[in-house]
C-alpha positions as semicolon CSV with decimal commas, in nm:
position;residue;x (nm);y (nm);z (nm)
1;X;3,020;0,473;-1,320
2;X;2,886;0,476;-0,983
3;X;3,046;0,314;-0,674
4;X;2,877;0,218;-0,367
5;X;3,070;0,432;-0,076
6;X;2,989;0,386;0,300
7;X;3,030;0,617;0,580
8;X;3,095;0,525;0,949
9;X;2,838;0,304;1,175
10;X;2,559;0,496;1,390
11;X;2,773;0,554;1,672
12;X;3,069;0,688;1,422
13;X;2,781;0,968;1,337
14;X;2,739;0,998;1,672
15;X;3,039;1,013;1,779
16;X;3,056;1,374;1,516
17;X;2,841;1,535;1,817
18;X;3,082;1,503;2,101
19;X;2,850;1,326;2,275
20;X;2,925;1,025;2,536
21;X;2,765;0,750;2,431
22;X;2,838;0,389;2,505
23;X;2,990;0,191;2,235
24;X;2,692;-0,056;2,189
25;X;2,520;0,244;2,005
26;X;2,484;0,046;1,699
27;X;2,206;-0,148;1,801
28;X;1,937;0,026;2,076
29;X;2,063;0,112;2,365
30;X;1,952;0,270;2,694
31;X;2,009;0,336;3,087
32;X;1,714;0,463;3,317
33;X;1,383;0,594;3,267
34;X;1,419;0,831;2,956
35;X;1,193;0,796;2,629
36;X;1,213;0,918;2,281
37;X;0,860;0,984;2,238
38;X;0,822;1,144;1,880
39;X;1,010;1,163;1,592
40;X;0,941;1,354;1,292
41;X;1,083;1,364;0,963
42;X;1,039;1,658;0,730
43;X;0,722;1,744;0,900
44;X;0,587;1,446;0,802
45;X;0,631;1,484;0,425
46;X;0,790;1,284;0,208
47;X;1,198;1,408;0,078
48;X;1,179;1,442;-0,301
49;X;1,463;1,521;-0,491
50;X;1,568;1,619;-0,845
51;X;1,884;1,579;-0,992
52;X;2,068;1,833;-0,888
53;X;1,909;2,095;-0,608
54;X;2,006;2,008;-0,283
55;X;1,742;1,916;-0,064
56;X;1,669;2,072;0,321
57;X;1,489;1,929;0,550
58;X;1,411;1,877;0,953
59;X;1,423;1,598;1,205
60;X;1,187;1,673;1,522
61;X;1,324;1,448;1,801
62;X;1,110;1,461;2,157
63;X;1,241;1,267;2,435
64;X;1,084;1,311;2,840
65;X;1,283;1,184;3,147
66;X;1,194;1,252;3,470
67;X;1,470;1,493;3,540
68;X;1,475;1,643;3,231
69;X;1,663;1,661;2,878
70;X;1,969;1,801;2,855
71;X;1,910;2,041;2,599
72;X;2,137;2,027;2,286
73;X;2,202;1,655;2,337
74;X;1,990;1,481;2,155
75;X;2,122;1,348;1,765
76;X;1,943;1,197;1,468
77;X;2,053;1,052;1,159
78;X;1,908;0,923;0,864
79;X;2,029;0,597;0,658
80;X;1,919;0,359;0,379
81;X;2,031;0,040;0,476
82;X;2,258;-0,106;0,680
83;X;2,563;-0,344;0,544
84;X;2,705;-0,645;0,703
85;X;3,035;-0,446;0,804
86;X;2,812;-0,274;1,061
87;X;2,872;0,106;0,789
88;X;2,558;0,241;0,635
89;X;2,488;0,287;0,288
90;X;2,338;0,641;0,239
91;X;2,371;0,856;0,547
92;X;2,310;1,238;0,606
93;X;2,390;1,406;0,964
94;X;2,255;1,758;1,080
95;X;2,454;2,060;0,999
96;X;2,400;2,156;1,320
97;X;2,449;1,927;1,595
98;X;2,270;2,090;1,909
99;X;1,942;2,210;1,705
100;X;1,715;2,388;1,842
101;X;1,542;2,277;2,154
102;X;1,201;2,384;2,285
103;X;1,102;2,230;2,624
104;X;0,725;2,112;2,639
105;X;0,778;2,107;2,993
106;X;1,024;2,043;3,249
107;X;1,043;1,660;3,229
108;X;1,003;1,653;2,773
109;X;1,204;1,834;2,532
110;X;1,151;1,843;2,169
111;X;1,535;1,932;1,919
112;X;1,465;2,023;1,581
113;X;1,765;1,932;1,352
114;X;1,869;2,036;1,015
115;X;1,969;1,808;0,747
116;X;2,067;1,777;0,425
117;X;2,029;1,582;0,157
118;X;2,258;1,636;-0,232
119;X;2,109;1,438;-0,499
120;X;2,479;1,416;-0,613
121;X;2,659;1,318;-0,326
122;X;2,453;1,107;-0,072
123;X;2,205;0,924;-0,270
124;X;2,433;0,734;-0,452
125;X;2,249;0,577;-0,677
126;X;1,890;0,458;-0,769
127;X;1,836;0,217;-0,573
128;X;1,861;0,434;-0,241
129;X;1,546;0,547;-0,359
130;X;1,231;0,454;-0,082
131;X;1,241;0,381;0,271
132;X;1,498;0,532;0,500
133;X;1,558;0,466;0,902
134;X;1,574;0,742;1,117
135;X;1,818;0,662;1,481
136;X;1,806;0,863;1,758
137;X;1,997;0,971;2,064
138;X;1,865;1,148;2,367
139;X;2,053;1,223;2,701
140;X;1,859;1,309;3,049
141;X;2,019;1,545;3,293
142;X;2,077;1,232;3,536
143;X;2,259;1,074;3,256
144;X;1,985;0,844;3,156
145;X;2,077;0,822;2,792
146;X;1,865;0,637;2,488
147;X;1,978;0,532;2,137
148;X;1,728;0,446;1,913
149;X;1,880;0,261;1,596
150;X;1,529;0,268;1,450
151;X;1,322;0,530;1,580
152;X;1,165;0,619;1,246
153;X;1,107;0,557;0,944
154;X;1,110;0,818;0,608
155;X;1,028;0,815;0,248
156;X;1,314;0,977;-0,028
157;X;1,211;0,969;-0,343
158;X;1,310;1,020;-0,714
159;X;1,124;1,374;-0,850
160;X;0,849;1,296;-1,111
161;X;0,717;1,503;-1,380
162;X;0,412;1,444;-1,602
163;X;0,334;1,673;-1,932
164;X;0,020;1,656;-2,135
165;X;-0,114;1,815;-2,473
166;X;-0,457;1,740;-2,661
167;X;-0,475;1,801;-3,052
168;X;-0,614;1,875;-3,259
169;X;-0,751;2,254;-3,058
170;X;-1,000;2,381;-3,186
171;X;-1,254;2,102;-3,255
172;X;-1,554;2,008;-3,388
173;X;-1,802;1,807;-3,093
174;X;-1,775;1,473;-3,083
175;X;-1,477;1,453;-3,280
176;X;-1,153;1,254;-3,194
177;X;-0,898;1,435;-3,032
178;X;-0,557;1,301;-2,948
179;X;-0,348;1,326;-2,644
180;X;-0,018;1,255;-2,572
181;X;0,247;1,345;-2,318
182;X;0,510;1,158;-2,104
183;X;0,607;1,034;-1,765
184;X;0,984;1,140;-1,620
185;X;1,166;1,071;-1,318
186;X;1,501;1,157;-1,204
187;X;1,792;0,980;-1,224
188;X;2,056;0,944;-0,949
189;X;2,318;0,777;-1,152
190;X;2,292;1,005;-1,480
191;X;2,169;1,315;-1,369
192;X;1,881;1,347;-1,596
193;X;1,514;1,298;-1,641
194;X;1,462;0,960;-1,797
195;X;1,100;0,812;-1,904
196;X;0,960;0,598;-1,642
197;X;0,826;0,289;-1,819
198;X;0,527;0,058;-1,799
199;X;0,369;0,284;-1,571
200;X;-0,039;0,293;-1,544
201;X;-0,126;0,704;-1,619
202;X;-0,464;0,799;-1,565
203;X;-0,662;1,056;-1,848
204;X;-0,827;1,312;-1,656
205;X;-1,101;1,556;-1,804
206;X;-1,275;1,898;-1,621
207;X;-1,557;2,048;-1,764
208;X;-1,587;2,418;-1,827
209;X;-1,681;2,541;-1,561
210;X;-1,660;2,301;-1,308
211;X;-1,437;2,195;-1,046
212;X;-1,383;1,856;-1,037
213;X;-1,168;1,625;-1,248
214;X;-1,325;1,280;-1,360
215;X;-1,092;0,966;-1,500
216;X;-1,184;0,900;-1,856
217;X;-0,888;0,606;-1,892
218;X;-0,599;0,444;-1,786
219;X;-0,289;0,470;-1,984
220;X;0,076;0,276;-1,935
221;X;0,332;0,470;-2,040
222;X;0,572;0,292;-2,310
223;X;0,961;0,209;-2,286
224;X;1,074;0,564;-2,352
225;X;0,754;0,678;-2,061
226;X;0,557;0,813;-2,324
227;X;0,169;0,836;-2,334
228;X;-0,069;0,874;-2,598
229;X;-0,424;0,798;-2,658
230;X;-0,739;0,894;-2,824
231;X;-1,076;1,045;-2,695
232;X;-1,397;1,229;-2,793
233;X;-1,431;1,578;-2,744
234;X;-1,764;1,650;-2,615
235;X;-1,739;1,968;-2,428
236;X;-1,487;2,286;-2,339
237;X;-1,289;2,198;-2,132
238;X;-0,928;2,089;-1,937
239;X;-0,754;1,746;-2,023
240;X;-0,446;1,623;-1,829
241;X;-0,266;1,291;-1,720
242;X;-0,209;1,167;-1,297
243;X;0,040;0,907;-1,200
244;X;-0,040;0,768;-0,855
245;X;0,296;0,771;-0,776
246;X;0,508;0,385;-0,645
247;X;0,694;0,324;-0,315
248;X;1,024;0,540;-0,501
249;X;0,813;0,780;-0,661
250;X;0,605;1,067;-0,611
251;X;0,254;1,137;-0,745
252;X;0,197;1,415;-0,969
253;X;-0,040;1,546;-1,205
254;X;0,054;1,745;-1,522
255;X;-0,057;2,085;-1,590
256;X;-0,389;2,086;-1,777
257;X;-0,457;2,163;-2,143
258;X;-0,717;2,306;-2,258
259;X;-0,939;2,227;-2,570
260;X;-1,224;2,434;-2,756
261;X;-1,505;2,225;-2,909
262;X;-1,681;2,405;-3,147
């Protein structure tokens, strides 16, 4: 059984990078002219995870201030929700707290952080799958500071994988062919791929010798995520299933399957 476990506010976090911040940090705070300008997560890609790799990823914080950044101050972290306690539910910290800073010019300084992200450990369970806020702290050499308590927003989602096979191979033209295959995601809570259910699956075909893949059908997967359906087999050529992915997961497409018509 799973437990819902929190972990210190946004300026506990903080707090982990010896910076000075004001105590207010929880909600967005700042003194002077500075600016977080750009924040990126994961180079703009969406954080999929399995059920057991852990996951590494970057967040790109730029901040400008007329006197400059002080390099190695700034600090992101990355939560799912916030509780009425004022903790977080879900929340990873970088490994390394300074990052690595490249100055864009004298007044704007972009940190690169690492995080990580252990599909056993910090997601919790399921329902941490989707959106997650990104806070931010910057600090200017004149001590103009900025915390950001939402200064992005990223997508974490459950891995998804899609299998296909057509049958009977070989066939005559024209002839009914069968395909089947099945829908999984993974699961935070069990550890394992489980079928993802009642899900619309679209049946792709490519012609031999082409390059493009056209949509012959839509298929919803059943209770256990499994797809079947029928077809006619007109030409050579490569069958497979696409899921469009939902807000917690990803899209993917299975590998294709070939079929001779004779």
């Amino acid at each position: 059984m799973h437990h819902r476990t929190t972990v210190a506010g946004f300026a506990g976090a903080l707090a982990l990078s010896a910076l000075t911040i004001p105590a207010t940090a929880q909600a967005d705070d700042f003194s002077g002219d500075i600016k977080i300008t750009k924040v990126v997560v994961n180079e703009g890609k969406d954080i999929v995870l399995g059920t057991t790799d852990v996951k590494t990823f970057t967040i790109a914080v730029t901040a400008t201030d007329d006197s400059g950044i002080d390099v190695g101050r700034t600090f992101p972290v990355m939560w799912h929700e916030p509780l009425p306690n004022g903790d977080y539910y879900g929340l990873v910290v970088p490994d390394d707290i300074a990052g690595k800073c490249v100055r864009q010019s004298f007044t704007t300084t972009t940190c690169t952080h690492t995080l990580k992200i252990n599909p056993r450990i910090d997601l919790q369970d399921n329902s941490t799958a989707g959106t997650w806020t990104v806070g931010a702290h910057a600090l200017a050499n004149d001590g103009d500071y900025i915390t950001k308590d939402s200064a992005a927003k990223a997508k974490v989602l459950r891995n998804s994988r899609l299998t296909v096979n057509a049958s009977p191979e070989p066939v005559k033209k024209n002839k009914t062919i069968t395909v089947t295959g099945a829908l999984t995601r993974a699961n935070w809570e069990t550890y394992k791929y489980g079928g993802y259910t009642k899900q619309p699956v679209k049946l792709q075909f490519k012609k031999k010798g082409t390059s493009t893949y056209k949509t012959l059908k839509s298929v919803t997967t059943d209770s256990k995520g499994s797809l079947r359906t029928t077809t006619k087999a007109t030409a050579d050529g490569y069958f497979r299933y696409s899921f469009a992915g939902t807000s917690t997961t990803p899209a993917v497409a299975s590998a294709a399957d070939y079929v001779d018509v004779k």
